[in-house]
VMD Tcl script that builds the backbone (N, CA, C; Angstrom):
set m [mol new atoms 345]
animate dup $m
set s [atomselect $m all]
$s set {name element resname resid chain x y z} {
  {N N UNK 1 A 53.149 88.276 120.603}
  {CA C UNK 1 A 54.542 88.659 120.520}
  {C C UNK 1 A 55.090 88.430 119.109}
  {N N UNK 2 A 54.895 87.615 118.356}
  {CA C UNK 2 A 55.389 86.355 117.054}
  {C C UNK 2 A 54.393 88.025 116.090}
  {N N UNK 3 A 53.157 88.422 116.601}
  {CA C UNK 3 A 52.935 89.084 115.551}
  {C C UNK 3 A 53.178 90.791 115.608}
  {N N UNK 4 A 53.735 91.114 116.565}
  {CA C UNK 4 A 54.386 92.606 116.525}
  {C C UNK 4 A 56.349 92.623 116.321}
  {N N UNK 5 A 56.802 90.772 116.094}
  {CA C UNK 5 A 57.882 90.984 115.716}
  {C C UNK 5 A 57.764 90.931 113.969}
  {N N UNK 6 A 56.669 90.497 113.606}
  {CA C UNK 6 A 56.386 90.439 111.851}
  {C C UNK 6 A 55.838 91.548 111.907}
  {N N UNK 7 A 55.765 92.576 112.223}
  {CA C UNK 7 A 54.809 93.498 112.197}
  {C C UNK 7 A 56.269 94.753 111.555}
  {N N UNK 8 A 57.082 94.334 112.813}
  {CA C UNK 8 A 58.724 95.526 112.958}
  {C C UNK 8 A 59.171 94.588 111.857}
  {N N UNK 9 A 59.500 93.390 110.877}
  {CA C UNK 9 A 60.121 93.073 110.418}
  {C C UNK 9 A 59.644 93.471 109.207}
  {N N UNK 10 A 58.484 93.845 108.850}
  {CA C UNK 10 A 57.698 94.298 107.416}
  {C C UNK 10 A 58.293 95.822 107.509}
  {N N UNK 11 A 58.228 96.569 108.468}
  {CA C UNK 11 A 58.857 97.885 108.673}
  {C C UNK 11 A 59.938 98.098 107.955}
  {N N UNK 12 A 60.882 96.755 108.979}
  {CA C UNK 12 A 62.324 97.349 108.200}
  {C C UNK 12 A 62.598 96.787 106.749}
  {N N UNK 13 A 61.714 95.688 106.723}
  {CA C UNK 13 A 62.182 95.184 104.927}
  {C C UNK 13 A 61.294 96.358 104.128}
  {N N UNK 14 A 60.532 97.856 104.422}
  {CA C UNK 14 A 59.975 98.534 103.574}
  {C C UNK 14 A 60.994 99.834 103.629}
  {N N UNK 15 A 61.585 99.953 104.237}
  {CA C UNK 15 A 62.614 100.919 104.512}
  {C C UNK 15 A 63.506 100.693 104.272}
  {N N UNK 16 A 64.054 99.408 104.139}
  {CA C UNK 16 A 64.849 99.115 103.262}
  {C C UNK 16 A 64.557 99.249 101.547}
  {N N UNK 17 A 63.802 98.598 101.397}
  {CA C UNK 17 A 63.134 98.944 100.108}
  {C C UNK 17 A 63.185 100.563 99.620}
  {N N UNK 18 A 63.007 101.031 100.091}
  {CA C UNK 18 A 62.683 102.523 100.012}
  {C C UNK 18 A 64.204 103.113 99.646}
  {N N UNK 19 A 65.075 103.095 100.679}
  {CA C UNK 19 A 66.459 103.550 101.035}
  {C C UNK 19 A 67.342 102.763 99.302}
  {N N UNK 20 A 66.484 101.643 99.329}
  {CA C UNK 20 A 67.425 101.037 97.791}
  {C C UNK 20 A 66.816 101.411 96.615}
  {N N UNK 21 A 65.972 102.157 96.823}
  {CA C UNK 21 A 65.267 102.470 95.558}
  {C C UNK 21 A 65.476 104.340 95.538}
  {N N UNK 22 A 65.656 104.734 96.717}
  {CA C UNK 22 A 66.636 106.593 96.377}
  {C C UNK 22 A 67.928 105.612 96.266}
  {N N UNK 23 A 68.613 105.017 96.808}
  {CA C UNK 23 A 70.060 104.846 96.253}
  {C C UNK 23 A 69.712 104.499 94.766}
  {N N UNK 24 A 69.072 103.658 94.060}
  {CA C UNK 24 A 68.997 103.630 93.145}
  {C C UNK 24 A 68.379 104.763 91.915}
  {N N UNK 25 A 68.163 105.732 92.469}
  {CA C UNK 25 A 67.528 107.018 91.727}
  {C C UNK 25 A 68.916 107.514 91.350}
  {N N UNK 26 A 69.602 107.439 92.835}
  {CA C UNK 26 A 70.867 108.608 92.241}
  {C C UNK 26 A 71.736 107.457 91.479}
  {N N UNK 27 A 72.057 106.877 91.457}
  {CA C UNK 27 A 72.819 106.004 90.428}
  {C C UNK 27 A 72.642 106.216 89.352}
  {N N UNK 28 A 71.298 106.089 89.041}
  {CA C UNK 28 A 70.557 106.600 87.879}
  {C C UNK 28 A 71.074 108.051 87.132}
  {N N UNK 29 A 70.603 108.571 88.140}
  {CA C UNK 29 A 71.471 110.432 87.776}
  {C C UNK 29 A 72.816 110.417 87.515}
  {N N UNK 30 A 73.246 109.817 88.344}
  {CA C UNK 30 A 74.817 109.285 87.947}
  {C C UNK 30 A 75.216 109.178 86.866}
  {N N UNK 31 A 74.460 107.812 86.364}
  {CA C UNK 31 A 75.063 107.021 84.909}
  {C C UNK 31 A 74.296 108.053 83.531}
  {N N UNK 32 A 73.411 108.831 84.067}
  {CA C UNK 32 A 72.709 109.747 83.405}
  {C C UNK 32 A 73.704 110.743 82.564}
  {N N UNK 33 A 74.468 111.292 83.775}
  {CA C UNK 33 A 75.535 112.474 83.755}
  {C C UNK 33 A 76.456 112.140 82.864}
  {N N UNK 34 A 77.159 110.723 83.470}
  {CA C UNK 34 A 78.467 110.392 82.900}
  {C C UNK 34 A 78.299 109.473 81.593}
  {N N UNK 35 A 77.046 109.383 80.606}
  {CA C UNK 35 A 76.980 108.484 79.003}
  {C C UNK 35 A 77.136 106.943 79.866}
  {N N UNK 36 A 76.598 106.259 80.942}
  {CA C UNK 36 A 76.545 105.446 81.423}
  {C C UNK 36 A 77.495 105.122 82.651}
  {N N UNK 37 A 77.463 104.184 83.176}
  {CA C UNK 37 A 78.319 103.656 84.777}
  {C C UNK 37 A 78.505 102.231 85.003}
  {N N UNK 38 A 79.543 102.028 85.688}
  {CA C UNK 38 A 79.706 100.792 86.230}
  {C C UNK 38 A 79.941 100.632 88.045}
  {N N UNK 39 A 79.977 100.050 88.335}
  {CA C UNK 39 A 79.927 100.111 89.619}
  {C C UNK 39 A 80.816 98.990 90.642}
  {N N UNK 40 A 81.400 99.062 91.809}
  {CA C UNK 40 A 81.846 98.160 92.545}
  {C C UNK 40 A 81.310 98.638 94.121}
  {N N UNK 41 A 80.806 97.105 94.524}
  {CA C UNK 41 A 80.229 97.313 95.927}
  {C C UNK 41 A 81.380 96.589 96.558}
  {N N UNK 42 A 81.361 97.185 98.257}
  {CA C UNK 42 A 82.406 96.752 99.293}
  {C C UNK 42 A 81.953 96.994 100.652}
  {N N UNK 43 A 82.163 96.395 101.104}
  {CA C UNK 43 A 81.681 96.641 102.577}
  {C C UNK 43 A 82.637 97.236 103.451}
  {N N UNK 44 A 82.623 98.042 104.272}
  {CA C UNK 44 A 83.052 99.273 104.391}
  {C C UNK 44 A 83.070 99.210 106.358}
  {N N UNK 45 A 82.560 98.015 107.058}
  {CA C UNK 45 A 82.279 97.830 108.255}
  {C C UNK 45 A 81.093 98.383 108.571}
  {N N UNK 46 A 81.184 98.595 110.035}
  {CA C UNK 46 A 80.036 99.554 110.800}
  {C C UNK 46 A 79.253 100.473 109.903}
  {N N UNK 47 A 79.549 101.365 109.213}
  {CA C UNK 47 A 79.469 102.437 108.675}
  {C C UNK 47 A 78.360 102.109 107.363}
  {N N UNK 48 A 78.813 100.806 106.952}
  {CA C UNK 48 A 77.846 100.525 105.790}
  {C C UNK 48 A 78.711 99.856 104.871}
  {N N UNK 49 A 77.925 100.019 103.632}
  {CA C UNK 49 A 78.533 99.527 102.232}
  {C C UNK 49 A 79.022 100.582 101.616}
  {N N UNK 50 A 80.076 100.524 100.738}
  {CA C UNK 50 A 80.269 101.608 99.938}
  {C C UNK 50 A 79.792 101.331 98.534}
  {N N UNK 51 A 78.993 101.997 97.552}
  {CA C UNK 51 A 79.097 101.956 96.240}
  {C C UNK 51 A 79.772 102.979 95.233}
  {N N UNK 52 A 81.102 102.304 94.553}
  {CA C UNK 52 A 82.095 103.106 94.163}
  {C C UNK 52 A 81.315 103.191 92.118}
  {N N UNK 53 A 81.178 104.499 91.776}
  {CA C UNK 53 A 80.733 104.385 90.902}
  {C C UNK 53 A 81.432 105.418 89.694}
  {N N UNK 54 A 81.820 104.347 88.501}
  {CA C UNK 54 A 82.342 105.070 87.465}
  {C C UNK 54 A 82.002 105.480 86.064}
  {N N UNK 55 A 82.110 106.672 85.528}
  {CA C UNK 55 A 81.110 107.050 84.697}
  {C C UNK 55 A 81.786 106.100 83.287}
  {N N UNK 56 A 80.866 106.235 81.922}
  {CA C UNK 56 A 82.020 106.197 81.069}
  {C C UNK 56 A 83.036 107.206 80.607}
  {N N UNK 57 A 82.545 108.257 81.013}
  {CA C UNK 57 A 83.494 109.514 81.039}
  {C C UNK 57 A 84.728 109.560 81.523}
  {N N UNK 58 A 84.555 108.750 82.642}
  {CA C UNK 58 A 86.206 108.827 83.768}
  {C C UNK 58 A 85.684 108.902 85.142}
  {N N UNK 59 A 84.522 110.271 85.140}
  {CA C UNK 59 A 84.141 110.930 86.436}
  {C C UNK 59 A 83.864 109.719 87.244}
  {N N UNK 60 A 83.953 109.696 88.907}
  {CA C UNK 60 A 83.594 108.801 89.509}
  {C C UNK 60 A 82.929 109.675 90.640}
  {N N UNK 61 A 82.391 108.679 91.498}
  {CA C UNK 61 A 81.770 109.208 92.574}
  {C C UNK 61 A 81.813 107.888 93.658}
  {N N UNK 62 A 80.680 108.054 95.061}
  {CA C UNK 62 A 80.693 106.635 95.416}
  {C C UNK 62 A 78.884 107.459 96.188}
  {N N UNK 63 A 78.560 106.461 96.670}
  {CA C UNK 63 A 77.098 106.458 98.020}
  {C C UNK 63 A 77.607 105.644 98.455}
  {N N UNK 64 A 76.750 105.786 100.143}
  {CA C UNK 64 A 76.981 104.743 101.135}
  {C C UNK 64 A 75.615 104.221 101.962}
  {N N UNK 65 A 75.448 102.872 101.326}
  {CA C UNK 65 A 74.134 102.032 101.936}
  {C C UNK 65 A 74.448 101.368 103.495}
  {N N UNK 66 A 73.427 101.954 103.806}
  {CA C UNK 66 A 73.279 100.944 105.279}
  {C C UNK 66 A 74.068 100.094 105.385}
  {N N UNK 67 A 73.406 98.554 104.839}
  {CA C UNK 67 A 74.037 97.557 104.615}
  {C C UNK 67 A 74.385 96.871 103.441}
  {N N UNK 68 A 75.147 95.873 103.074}
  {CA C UNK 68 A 75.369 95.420 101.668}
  {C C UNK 68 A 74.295 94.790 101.180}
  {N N UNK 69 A 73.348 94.454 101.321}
  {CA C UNK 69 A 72.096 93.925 101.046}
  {C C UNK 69 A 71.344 95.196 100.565}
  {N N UNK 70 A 71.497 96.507 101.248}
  {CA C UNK 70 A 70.417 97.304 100.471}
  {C C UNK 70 A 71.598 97.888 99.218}
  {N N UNK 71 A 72.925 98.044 99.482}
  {CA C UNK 71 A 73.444 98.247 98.353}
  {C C UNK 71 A 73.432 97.215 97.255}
  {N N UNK 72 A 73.273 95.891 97.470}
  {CA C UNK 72 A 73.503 95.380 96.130}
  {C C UNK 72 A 71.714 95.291 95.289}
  {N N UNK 73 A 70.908 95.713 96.586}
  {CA C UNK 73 A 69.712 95.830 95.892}
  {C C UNK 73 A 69.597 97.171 94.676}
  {N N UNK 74 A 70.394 98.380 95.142}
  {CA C UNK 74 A 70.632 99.735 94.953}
  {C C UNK 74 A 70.687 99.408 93.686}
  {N N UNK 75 A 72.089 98.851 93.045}
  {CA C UNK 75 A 72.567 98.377 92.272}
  {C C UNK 75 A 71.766 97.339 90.804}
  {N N UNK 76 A 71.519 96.491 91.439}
  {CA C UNK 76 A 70.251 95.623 90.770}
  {C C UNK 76 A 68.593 96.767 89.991}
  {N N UNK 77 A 68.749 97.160 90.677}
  {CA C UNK 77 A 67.668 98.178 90.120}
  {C C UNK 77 A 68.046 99.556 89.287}
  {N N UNK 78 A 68.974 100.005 89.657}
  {CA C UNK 78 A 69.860 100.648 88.390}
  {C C UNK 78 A 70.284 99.706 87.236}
  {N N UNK 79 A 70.392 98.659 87.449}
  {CA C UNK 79 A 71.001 97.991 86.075}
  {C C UNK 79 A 72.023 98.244 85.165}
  {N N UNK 80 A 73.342 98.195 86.615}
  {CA C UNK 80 A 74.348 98.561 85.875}
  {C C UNK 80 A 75.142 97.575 86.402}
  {N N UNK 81 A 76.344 97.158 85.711}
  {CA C UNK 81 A 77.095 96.404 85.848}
  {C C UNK 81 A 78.392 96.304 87.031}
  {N N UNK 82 A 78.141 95.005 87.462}
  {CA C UNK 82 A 79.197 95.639 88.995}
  {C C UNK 82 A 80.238 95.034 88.980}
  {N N UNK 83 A 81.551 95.215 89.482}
  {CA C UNK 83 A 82.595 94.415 88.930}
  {C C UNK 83 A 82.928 93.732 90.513}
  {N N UNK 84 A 83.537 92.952 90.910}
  {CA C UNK 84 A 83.620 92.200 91.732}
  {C C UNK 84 A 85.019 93.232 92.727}
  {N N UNK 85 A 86.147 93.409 92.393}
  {CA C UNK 85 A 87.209 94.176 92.755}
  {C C UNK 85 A 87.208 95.950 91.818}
  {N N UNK 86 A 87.823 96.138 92.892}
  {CA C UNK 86 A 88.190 97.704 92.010}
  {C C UNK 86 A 89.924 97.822 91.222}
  {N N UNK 87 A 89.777 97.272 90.267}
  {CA C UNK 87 A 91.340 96.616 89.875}
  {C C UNK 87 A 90.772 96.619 87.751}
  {N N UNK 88 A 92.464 96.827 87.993}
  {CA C UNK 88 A 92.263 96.701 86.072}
  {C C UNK 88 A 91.986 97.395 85.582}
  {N N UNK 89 A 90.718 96.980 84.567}
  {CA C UNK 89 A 90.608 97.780 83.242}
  {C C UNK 89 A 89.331 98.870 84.012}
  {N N UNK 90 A 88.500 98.052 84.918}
  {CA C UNK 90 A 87.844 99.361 85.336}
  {C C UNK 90 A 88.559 100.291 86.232}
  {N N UNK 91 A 89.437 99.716 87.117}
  {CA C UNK 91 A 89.939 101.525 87.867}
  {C C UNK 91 A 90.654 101.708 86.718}
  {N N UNK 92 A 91.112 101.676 85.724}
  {CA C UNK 92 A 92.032 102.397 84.482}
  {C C UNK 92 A 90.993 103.531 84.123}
  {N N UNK 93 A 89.389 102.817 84.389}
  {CA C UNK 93 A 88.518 103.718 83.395}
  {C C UNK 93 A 88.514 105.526 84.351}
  {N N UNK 94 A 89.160 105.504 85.338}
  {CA C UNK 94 A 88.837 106.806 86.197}
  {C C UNK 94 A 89.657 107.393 86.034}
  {N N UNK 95 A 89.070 108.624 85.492}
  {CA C UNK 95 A 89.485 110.079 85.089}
  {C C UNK 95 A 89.862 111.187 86.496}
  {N N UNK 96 A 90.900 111.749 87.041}
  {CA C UNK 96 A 91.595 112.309 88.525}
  {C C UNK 96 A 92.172 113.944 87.504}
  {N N UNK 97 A 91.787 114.608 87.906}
  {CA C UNK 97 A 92.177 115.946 88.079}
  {C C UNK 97 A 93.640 116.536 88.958}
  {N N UNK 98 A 93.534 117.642 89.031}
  {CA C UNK 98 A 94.629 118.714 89.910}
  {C C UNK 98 A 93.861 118.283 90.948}
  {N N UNK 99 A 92.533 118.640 91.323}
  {CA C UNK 99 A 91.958 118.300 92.618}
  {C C UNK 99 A 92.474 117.471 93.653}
  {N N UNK 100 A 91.968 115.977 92.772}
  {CA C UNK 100 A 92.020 114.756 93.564}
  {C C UNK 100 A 93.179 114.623 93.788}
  {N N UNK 101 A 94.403 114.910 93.020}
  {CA C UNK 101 A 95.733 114.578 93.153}
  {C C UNK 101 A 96.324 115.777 94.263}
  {N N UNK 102 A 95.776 116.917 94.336}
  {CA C UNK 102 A 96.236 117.540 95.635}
  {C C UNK 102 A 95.825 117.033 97.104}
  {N N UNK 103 A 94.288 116.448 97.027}
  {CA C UNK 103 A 93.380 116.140 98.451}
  {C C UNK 103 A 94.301 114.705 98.419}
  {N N UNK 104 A 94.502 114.026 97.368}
  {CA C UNK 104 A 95.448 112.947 98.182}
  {C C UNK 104 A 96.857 112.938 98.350}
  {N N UNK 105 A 97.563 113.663 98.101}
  {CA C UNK 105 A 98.731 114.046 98.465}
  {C C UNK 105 A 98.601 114.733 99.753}
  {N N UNK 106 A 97.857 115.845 99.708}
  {CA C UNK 106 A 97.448 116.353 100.884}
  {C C UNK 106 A 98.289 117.624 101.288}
  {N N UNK 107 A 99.441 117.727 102.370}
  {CA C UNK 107 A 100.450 118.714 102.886}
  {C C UNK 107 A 101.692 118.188 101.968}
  {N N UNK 108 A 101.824 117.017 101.966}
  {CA C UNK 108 A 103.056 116.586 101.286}
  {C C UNK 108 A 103.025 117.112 99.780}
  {N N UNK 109 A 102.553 117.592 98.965}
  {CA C UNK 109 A 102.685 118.368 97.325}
  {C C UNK 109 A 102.161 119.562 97.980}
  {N N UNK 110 A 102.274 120.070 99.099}
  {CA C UNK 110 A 101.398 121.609 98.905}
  {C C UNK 110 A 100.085 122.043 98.796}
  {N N UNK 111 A 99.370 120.439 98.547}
  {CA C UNK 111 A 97.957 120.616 98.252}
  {C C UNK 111 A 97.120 121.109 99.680}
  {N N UNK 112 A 95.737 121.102 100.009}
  {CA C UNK 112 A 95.139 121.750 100.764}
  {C C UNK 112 A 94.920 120.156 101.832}
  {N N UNK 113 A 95.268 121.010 103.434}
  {CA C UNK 113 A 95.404 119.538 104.213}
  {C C UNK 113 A 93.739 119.286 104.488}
  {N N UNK 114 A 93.685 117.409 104.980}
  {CA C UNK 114 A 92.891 116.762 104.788}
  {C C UNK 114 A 92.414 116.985 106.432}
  {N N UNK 115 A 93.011 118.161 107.281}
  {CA C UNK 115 A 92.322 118.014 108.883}
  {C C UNK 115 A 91.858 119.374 108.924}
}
mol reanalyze $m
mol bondsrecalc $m
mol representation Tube
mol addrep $m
């Protein structure tokens, strides 16, 4: 019994592995795009972790890991710097368009609704 539960537990610590190492590809592409990135992880409940990621450009984006353990692995292997809160001088660094400012306004500016 003791050796088909080490058996499922090598499983999921390789799939995990795996899952943090494509999260960590696209990060990569990410910080690729934008002349480098910084990053803030959060946990997000049920659903997972979120990784909120900002270029030096402005552009941002985010992925969403399983759990915060494979995101902060994600992270660690990109080798980019993570800030603890999303506050300050790094959310200052994000660059928002006509877009974003219509999808979050939403019906209220006229923009295109969010249902």
């Amino acid at each position: 019994m003791a050796e088909t539960q080490q058996v499922e537990d090598s499983k999921q610590a390789a799939r995990a592995e795996r899952k943090a190492a494509k999260l960590a590809k696209q990060i990569g592409t990410f910080t690729r795009a934008h002349g480098g990135a910084e990053a803030q992880v959060a946990y997000i409940g049920h659903e997972g972790t979120r990784i909120v990621l900002v270029g030096e450009d402005g552009g941002w984006g985010d992925l969403v890991a399983p759990t915060y353990a494979i995101a902060q692995s994600a992270v660690e292997k990109a080798g980019i710097t993570v800030h603890e809160d999303f506050d300050g001088d790094f959310a200052a660094k994000v660059k928002t368009g006509p877009y974003e400012w219509s999808r979050m306004a939403g019906i209220q500016l006229g923009g295109p609704s969010n249902g």
